[in-house]
C-alpha positions in Angstrom: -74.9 -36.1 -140.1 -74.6 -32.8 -138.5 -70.8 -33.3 -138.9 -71.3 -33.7 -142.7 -73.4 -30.7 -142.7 -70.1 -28.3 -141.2 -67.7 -29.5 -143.1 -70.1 -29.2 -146.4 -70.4 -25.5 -145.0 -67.0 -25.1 -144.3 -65.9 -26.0 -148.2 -68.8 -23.6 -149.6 -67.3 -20.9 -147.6 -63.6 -21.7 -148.6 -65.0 -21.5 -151.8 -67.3 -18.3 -152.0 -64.4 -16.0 -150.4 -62.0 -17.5 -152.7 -64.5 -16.2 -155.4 -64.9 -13.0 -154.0 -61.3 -12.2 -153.3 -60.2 -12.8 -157.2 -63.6 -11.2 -158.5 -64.1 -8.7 -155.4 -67.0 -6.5 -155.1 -68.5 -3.8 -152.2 -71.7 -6.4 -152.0 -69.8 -9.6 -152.1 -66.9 -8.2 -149.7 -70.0 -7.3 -147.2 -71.4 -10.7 -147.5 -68.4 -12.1 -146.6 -67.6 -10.4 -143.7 -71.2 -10.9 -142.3 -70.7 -14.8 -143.4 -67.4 -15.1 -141.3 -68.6 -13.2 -138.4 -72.0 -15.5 -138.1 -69.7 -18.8 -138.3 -66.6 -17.0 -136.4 -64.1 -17.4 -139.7 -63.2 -14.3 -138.4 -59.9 -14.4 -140.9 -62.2 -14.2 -143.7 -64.3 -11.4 -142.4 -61.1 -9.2 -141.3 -59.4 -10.0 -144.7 -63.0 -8.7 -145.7 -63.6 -5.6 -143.8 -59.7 -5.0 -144.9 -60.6 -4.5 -148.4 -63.7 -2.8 -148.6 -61.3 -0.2 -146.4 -59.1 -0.7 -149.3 -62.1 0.6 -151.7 -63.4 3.4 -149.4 -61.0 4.4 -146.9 -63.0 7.2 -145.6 -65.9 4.5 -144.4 -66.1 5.1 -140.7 -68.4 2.3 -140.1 -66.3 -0.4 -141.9 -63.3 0.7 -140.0 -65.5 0.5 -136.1 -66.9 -3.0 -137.9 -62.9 -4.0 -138.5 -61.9 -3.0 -135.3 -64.9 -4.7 -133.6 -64.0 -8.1 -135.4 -60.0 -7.4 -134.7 -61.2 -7.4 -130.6 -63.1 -10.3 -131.4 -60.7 -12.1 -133.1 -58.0 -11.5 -129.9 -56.0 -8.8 -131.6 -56.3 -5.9 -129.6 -53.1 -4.4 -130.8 -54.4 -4.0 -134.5 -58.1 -3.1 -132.8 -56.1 -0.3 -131.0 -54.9 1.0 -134.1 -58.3 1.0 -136.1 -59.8 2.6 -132.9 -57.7 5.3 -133.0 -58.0 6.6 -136.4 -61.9 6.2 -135.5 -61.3 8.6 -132.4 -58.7 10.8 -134.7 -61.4 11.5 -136.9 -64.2 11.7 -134.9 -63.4 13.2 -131.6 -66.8 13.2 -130.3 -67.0 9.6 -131.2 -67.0 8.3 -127.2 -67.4 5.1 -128.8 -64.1 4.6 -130.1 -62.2 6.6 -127.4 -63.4 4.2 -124.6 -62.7 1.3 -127.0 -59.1 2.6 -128.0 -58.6 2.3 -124.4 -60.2 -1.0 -124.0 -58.1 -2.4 -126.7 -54.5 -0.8 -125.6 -55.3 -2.3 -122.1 -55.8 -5.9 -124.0 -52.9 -5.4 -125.9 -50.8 -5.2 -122.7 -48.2 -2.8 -125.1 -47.2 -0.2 -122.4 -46.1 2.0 -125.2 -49.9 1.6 -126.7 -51.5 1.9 -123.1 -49.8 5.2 -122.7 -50.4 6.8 -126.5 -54.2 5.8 -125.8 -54.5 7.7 -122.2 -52.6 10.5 -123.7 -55.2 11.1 -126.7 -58.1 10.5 -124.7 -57.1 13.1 -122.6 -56.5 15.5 -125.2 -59.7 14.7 -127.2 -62.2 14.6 -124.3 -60.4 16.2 -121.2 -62.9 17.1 -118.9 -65.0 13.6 -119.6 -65.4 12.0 -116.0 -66.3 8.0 -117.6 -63.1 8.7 -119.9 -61.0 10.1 -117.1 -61.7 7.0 -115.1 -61.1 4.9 -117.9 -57.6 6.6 -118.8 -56.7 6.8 -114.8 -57.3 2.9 -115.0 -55.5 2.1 -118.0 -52.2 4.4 -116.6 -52.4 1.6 -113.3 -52.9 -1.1 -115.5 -49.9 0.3 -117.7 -47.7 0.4 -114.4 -47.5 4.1 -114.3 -49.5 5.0 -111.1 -48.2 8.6 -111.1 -49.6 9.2 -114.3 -52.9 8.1 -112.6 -52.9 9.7 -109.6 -53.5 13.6 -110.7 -56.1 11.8 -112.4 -58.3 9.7 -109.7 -57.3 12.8 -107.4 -59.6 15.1 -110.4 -62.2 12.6 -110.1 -61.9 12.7 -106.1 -62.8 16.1 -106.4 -65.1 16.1 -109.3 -67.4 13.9 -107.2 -67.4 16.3 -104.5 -65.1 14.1 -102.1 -67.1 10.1 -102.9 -65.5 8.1 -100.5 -64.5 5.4 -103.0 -63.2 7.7 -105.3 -61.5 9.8 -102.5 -59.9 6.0 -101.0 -58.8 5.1 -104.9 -57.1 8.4 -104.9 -55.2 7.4 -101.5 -54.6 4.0 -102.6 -52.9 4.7 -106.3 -51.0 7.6 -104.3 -49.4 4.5 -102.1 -48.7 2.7 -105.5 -46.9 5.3 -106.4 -44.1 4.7 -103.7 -43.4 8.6 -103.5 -43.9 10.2 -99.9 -44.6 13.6 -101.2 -47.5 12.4 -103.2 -48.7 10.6 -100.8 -49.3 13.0 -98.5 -50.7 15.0 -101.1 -53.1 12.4 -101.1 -53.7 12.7 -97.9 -54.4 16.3 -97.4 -57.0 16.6 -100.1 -58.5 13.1 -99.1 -59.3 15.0 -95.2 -59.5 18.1 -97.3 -62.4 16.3 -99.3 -63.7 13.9 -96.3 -62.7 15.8 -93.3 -65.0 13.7 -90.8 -64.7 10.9 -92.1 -63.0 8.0 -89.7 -62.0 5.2 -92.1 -60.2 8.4 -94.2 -58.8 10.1 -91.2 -57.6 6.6 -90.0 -56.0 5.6 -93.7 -54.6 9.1 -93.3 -52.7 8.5 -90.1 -51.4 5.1 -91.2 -50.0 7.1 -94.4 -48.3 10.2 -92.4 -46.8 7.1 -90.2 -45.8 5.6 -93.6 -44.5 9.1 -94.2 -41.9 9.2 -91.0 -44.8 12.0 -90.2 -45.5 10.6 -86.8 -46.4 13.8 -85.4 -49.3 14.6 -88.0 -50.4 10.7 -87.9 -51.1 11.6 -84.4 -52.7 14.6 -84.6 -55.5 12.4 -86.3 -55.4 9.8 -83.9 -56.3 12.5 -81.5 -59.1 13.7 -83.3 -60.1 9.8 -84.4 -59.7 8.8 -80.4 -61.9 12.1 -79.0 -64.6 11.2 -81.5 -64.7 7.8 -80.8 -65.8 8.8 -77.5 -62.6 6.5 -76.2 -62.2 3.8 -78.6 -59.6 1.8 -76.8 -58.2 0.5 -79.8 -57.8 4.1 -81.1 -56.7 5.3 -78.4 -54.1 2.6 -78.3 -52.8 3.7 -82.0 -52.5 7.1 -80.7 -49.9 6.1 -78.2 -47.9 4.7 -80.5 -47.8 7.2 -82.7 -46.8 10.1 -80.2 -44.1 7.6 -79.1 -43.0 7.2 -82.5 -43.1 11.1 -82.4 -40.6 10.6 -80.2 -41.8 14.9 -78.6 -42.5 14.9 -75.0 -45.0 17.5 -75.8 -47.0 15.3 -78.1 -46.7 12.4 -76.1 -47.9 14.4 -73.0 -51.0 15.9 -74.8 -51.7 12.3 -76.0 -51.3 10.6 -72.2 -53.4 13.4 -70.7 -56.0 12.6 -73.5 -55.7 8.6 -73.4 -56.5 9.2 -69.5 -59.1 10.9 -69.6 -60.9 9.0 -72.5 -60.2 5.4 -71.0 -59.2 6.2 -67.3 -61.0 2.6 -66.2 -58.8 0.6 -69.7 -56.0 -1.6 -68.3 -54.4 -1.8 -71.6 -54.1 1.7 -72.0 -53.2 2.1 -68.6 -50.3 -0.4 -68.8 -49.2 1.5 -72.4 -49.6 5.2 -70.6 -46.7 3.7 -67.9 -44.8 2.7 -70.5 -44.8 6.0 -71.7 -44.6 8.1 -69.1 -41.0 6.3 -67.9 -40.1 7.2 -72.2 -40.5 11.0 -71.1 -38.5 10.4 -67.9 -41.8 10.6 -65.8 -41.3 7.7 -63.7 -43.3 9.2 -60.8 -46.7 9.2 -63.2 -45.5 5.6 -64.7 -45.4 4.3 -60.9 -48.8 6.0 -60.0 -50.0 3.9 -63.4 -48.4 0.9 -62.6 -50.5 1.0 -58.9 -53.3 2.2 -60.4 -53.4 -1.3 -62.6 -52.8 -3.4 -59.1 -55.2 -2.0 -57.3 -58.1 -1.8 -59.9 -57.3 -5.3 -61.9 -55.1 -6.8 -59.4 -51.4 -7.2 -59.6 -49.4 -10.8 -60.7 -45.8 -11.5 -60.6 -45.1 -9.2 -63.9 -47.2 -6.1 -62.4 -45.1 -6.4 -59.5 -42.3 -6.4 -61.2 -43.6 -3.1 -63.4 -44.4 -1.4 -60.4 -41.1 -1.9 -59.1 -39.1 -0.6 -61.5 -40.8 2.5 -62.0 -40.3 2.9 -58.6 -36.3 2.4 -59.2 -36.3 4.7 -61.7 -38.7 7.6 -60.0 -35.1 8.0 -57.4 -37.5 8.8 -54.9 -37.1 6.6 -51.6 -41.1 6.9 -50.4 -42.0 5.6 -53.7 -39.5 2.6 -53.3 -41.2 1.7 -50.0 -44.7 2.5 -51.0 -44.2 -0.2 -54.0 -42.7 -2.7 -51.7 -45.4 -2.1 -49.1 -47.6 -2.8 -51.6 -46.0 -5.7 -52.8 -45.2 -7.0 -49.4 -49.1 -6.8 -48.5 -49.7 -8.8 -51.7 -47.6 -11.2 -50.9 -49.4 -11.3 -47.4 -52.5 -11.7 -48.9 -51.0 -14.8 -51.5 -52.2 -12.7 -54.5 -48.8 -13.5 -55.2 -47.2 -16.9 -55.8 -44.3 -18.3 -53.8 -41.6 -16.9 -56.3 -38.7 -17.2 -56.6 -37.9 -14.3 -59.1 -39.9 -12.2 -57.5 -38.0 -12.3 -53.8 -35.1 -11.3 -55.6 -36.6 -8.3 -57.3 -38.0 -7.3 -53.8 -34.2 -7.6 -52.5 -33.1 -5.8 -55.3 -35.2 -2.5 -54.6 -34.7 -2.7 -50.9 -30.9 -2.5 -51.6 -31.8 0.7 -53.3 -33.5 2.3 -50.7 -30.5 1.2 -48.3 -32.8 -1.4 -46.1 -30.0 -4.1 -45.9 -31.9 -6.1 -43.4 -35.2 -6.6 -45.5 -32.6 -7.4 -48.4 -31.2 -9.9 -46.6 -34.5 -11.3 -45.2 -35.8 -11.2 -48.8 -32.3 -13.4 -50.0 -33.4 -15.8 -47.5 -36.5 -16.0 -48.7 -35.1 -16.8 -52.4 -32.4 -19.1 -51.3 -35.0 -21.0 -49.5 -36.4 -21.4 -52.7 -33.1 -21.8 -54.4 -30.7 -22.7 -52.9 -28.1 -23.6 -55.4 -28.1 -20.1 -56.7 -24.2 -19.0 -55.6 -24.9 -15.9 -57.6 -27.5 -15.1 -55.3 -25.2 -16.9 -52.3 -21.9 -14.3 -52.9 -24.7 -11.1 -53.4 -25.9 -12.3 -49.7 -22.4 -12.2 -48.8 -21.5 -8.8 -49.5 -25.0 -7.4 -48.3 -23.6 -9.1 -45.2 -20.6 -7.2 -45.9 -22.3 -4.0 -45.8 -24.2 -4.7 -42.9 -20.9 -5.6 -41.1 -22.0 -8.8 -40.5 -19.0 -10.4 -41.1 -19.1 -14.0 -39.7 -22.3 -14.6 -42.1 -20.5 -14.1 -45.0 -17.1 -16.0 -44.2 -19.7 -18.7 -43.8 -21.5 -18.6 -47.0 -17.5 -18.2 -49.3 -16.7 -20.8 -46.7 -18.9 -23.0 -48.2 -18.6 -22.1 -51.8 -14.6 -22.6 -51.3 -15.3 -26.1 -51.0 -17.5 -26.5 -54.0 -15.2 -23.8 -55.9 -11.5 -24.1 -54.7 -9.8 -22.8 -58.1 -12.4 -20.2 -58.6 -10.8 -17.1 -58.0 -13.3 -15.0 -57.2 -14.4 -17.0 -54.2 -10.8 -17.6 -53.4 -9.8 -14.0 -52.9 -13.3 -12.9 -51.0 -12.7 -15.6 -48.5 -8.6 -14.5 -47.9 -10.3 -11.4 -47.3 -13.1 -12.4 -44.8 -10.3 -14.6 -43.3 -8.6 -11.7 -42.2 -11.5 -9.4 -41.4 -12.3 -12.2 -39.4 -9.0 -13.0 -37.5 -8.4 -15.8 -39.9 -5.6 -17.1 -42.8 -2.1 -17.1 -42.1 -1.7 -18.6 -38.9 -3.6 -21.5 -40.1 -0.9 -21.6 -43.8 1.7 -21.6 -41.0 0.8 -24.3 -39.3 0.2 -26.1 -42.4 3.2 -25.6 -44.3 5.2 -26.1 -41.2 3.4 -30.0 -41.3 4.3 -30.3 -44.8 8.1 -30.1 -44.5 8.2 -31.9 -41.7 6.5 -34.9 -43.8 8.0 -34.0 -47.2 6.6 -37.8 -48.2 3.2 -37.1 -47.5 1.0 -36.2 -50.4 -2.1 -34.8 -48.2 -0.1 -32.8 -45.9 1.3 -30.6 -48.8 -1.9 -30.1 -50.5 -3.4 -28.8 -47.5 -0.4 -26.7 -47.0 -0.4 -25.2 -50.3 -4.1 -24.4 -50.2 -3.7 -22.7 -46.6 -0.7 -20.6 -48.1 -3.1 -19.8 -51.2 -6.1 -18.7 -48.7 -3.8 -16.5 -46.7 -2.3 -14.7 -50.0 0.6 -16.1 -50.0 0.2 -17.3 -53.8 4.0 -18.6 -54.9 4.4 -20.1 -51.7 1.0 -22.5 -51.7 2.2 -23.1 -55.6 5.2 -24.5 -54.0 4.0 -26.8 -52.1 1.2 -28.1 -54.4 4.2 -28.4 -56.8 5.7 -30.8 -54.3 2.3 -32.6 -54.3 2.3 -33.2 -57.7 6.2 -34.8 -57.6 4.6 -37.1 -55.4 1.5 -38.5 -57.1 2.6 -36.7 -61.0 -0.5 -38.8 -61.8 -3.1 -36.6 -60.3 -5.1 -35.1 -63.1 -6.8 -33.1 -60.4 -3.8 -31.4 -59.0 -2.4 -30.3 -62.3 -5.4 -28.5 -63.0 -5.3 -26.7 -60.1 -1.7 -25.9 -60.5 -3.2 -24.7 -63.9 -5.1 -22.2 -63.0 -2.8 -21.0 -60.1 -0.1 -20.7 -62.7 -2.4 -18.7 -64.7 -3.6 -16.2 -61.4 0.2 -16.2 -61.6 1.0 -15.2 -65.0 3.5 -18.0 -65.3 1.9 -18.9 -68.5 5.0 -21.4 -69.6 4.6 -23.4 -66.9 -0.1 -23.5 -67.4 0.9 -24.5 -70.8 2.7 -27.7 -69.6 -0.2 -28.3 -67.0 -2.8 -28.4 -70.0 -0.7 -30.0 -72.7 -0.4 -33.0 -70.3 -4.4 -32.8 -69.7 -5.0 -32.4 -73.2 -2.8 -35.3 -74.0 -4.9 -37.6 -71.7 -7.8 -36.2 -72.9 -8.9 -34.5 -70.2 -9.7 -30.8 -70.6 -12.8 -29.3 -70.1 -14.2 -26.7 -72.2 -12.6 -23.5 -70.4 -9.2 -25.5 -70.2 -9.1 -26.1 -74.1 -10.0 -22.2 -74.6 -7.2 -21.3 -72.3 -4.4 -23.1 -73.4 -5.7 -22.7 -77.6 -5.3 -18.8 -76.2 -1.8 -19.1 -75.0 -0.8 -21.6 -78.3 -2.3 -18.6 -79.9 -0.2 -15.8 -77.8 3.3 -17.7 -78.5 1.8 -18.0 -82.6 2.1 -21.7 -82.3 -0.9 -21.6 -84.9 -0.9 -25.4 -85.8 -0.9 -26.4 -82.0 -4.2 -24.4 -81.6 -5.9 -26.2 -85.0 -4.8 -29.6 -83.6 -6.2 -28.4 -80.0 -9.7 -27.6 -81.9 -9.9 -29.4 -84.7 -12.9 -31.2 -83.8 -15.3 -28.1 -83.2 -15.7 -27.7 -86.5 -17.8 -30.9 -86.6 -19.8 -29.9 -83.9 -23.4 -28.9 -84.4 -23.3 -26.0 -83.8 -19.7 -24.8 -83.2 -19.3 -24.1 -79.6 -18.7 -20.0 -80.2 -15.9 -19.3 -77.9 -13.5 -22.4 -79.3 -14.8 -21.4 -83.1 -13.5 -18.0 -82.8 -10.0 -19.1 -81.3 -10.1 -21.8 -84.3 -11.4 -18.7 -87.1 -8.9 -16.7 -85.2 -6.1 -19.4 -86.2 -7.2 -19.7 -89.7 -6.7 -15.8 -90.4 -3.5 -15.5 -89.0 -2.1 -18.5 -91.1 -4.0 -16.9 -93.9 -7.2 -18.8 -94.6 -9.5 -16.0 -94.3 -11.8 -18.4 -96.4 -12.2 -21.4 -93.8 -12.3 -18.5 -91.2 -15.2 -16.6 -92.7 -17.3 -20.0 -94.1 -16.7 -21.2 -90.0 -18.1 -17.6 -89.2 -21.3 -18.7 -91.1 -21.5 -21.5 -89.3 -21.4 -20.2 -86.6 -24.2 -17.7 -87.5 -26.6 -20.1 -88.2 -26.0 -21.9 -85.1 -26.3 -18.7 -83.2 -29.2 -17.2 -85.6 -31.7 -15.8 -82.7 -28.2 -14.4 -80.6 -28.0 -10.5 -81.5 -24.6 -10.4 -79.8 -22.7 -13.2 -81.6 -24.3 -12.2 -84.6 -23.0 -8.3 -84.2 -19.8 -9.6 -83.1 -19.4 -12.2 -86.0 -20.3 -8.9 -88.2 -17.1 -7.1 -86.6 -15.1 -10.3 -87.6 -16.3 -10.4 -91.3 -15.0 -6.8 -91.2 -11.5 -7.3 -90.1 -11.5 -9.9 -92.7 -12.7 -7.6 -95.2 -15.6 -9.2 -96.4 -17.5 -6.7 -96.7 -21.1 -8.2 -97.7 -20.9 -11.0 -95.3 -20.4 -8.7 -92.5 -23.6 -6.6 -93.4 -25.8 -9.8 -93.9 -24.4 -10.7 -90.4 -25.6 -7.0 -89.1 -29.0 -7.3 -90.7 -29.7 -10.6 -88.9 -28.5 -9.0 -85.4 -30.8 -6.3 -86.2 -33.7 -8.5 -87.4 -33.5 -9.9 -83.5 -33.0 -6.9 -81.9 -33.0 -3.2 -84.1 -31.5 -2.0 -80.7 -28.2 -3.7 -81.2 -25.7 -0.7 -81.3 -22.6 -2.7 -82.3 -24.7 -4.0 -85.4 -26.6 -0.5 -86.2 -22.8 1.4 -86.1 -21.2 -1.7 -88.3 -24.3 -1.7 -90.6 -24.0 2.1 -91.0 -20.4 2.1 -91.7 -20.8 -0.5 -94.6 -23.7 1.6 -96.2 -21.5 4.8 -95.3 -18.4 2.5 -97.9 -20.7 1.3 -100.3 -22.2 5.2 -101.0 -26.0 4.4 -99.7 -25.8 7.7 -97.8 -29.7 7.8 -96.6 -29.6 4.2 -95.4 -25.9 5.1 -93.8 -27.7 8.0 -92.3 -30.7 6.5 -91.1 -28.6 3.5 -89.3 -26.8 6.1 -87.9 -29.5 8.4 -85.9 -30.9 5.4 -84.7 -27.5 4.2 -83.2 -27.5 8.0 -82.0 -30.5 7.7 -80.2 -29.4 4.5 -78.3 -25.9 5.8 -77.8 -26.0 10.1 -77.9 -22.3 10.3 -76.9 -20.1 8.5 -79.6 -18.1 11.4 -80.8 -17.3 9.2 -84.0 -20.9 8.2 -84.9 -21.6 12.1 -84.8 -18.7 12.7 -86.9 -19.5 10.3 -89.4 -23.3 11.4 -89.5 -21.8 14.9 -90.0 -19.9 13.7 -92.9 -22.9 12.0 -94.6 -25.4 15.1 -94.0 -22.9 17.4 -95.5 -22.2 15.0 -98.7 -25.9 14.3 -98.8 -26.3 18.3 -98.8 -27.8 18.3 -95.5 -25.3 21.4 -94.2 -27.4 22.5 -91.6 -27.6 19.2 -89.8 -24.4 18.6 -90.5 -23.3 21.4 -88.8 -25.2 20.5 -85.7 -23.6 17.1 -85.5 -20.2 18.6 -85.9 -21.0 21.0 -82.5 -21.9 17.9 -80.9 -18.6 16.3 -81.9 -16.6 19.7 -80.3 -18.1 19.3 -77.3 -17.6 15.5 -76.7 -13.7 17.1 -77.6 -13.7 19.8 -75.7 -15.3 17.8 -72.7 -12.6 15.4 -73.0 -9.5 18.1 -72.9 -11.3 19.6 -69.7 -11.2 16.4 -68.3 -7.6 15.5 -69.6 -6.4 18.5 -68.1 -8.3 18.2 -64.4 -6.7 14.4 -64.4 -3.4 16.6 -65.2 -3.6 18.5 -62.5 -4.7 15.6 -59.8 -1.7 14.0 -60.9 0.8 16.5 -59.9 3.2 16.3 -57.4 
């Protein structure tokens, strides 16, 4: 029924407007429109309102009734329209003015949104609920500079409110532009000058900035107030170490100190920064102060120590491994490992050989597999002229190691510091001839001859080894690697090819003879010799390179740069092989590969100089100056004495109209030169005659 009703309602609309638009008058018109609005036929009372506009143009209330219905009906871009002529006529008419507004935000036109703010303005500038309606519609028209002045007037207009005041700081961010955003920030402390959460917003903005030193002078003020806030106090660190001014940094140590004098954290963070400002005495005194008031573990040992390293002071040394020593007593420390080295490590430096090597013991006790550790013993021994000691320990490691060259050479030389060596290779060789036949006797001679130094002779007779048993897969590696201590790289080569024929090389093997196929250009030898590392998961780096390597000089720079990428994302979290694959993509001039390889190494560690000078260079090419420039100073501050990476920077400030540091980097650059003739010419002068 009630169904019937509508529809009968419907029709008897349909048919009264059809009436009234062929026999139109004011009354009828006005019916109508009130008749469509009540049952939301808004099309009939907008066609409606339209022509009693027709009749009487100059009807301000039929035009606000048209626009009203248009807003209704969801056309905000013809409501704008009527609006305006509203606001046109009547300027005092706030009315329309804040609807106009209203109805260009609606209409999401940016061309409308910014007509609308523009007129407001001009009809009813000093109107604070207008102002804050046009400062809104500018943001929601994506033009936040346009709104800033705006919410910055209304900052002030309400004598510094703080949400007005942190609106003004927040569209000043939207806006992207540093200068304007430290405008904000000066008249938001300007307006709110005690107040924390605007000071703090302030700092974080100055930061934003690359206005560390300003940021801090707030953290100061936020940290003193705070009576100590560690947290603040903590902020304030880092921004005076991303000040980078010993002056500021000092001011805020001495002031983090005497806030939180009892706060490990900002006790830890004040050693930190103390060894930054080349204070290593007052980082040490920090780095005890946290042992003896929260107690010290393996890391705070650790800490301790090398701030005493680095203070070059011997009583500091042995005041820190007095301390550590008694902690050790006391088992505050665990039986470590790590730890026994690092105490060996800083008695070395303070010249007490015999705790060294008493702290070595210690750690070999607890590894004792560690022939790193094993040869460093040995040539404390050394120093300590305690020479029988460490023949013993290369005696041993000869026997695990006898092609390891290293070991080989250290124990011809403790054979003859020690009255060893030749007499033994003598005796030996003088065995092998006279039993030509026997296998054993010449390998023993050979290896006597090779212990003593004399290198082609033990060759020899491990050559007449291998006549007798050529089967020994053993033997012709360690001819191998003797040929290759000899430089008789022909004769390696034949050595490997026969391994890698039976299948037999190990890794380093397959990289040294894919090196020497590489060295005599036998390009195709090497891609047969490492075909298969391709198919690895991931490459193994080393044999990839040789293999890329390969590829570019037969001219595939494509399979060599897409086995590059490979090995990136096998190597993603290395900073190293990911620099050096950057250097690679260079030299095959592929230019965007290299920089996403740089940006990766960086990613993992911004301290990477090979990947902050390659990244610079490749924004230097591509005419990014400020990023060029920026990649640059940081690579400066790492590494202050690459002449070139001075040059360059000089190049960039002076193109990027910067003449004054250019100039400065171009001093630096004549005195790297100038050092380097002075040099040149004392080197000269040692070397005559």
């Amino acid at each position: 029924m009630k169904v019937k009703i509508w529809y009968i309602l419907c029709f008897l609309i349909l048919v009264v407007g059809a009436t009234i638009m062929v026999f139109p008058t004011r009354s009828s018109l006005v019916s109508m429109a009130r008749l469509g609005r009540t049952t939301e036929q808004l099309d009939w009372a907008i066609a409606a309102y339209e022509k009693l506009i027709q009749k009487d143009p100059r009807r301000i209330d039929i035009l606000k009734q048209l626009a009203d219905v248009c807003m209704q009906a969801n056309q905000p871009g013809k409501a704008y329209g009527l609006y305006r002529k509203i606001a046109e006529r009547e300027p005092e008419n706030t009315y329309a003015i804040e609807r106009m507004l209203v109805a260009a935000q609606f209409s999401g036109d940016r061309e409308k949104g910014i007509q609308a703010a523009h007129l407001a303005g001009s009809l009813r500038p000093n109107d604070p609920g207008i102002t804050r309606m046009r400062a809104d519609l500018y943001l929601a028209m994506g033009d936040p500079r346009q709104a800033f002045p705006l919410y910055r007037d209304l900052a002030v207009a309400t004598g510094g409110g703080k949400s007005d005041v942190e609106k003004m700081i927040e569209v000043g961010c939207y806006t992207g532009d540093a200068a304007l955003m430290v405008s904000a920030v000066q008249e938001a402390l300007r307006l709110r000058p005690d107040d924390p959460d605007v000071m703090e917003t302030a700092a974080e903005l100055y930061l934003a900035s690359d206005k560390p030193a300003e940021a801090n002078r707030l953290y100061q003020q936020l940290a003193a107030s705070s009576g100590g806030d560690p947290a603040i106090v903590l902020d304030m660190l880092r921004t005076a170490g991303y000040a980078g001014d010993k002056a500021v940094i000092g001011r805020s140590l001495d002031l983090a100190l005497d806030l939180c004098p009892d706060n490990a954290d900002v006790t830890r963070e004040a050693a930190r920064m103390y060894l930054r400002i080349d204070r290593p005495d007052k980082a040490y005194a920090m780095e005890r102060r946290l042992i003896v008031r929260f107690g010290g573990g393996k890391e705070a040992v650790e800490r301790l120590l090398k701030a005493a390293e680095y203070a070059g002071q011997p009583h500091i040394v042995e005041s820190a491994l007095l301390l550590a020593e008694k902690l050790i007593r006391e088992k505050s420390l665990p039986r470590d490992a790590a730890l026994q080295l690092r105490l060996a490590d800083a008695y070395l430096a303070v010249s007490q050989q015999k705790k060294a090597i008493e702290a070595f013991g210690r750690y070999l006790e607890l590894r004792p597999g560690d022939e790193a550790v094993q040869r460093k013993l040995a040539q404390v021994y050394l120093w300590d002229n305690q020479l029988e000691d460490a023949y013993r320990i290369y005696a041993s490691l000869y026997r695990k190691h006898p092609d390891d060259p290293a070991v080989v050479n250290r124990l011809l030389e403790l054979a003859a510091w020690t009255g060893r060596g030749k007499e033994s290779a003598r005796v030996a060789g003088a065995l092998s001839d006279a039993h030509p036949e026997d296998f054993q006797k010449a390998l023993a001679a050979g290896e006597a001859f090779i212990a003593a130094g004399e290198l082609d002779v033990g060759i020899g007779f491990l050559e007449r080894a291998l006549q007798l048993k050529p089967g020994q897969t053993a033997l012709r590696r360690r001819l191998a690697t003797l040929y290759g201590w000899a430089g008789r790289t022909d004769r390696q080569m034949v050595q490997l090819t026969y391994l890698w024929q039976q299948g037999l090389l190990t890794e380093q093997e397959r990289l040294t003879l894919a090196q020497a196929y590489l060295d005599h250009k036998e390009i195709a030898k090497v891609v047969a010799l490492l075909k298969g590392v391709e198919d690895a998961q991931p490459p193994r780096l080393n044999e990839a390179i040789l293999l890329a390597t390969a590829y570019e000089l037969s001219g595939d720079k494509d399979r060599a740069a897409r086995l590059y990428q490979r090995l990136a994302r096998g190597h993603k979290n290395n900073p190293d092989v990911l620099a050096d694959l950057g250097n690679r993509a260079l030299w095959l001039n592929r230019i965007g590969l290299a920089s996403r390889f740089y940006d990766k190494a960086l990613k993992k560690d911004p301290k990477n100089l090979i990947a902050l000078k390659g990244s610079a260079q490749i924004y230097a090419w591509n005419n990014d100056p400020e990023r060029a420039i920026r990649r640059f100073e940081d690579y400066n501050r790492l590494n202050p004495k690459d002449y070139e990476v001075h040059y360059q920077l000089g190049e960039l400030y002076f193109t990027n109209d910067r003449k004054g540091d250019a100039f400065k980097s171009y001093q630096k650059v004549m005195k790297f030169i100038q050092a380097a003739r002075k040099q040149c010419g004392q080197d000269l002068q040692t070397a005559k005659p």
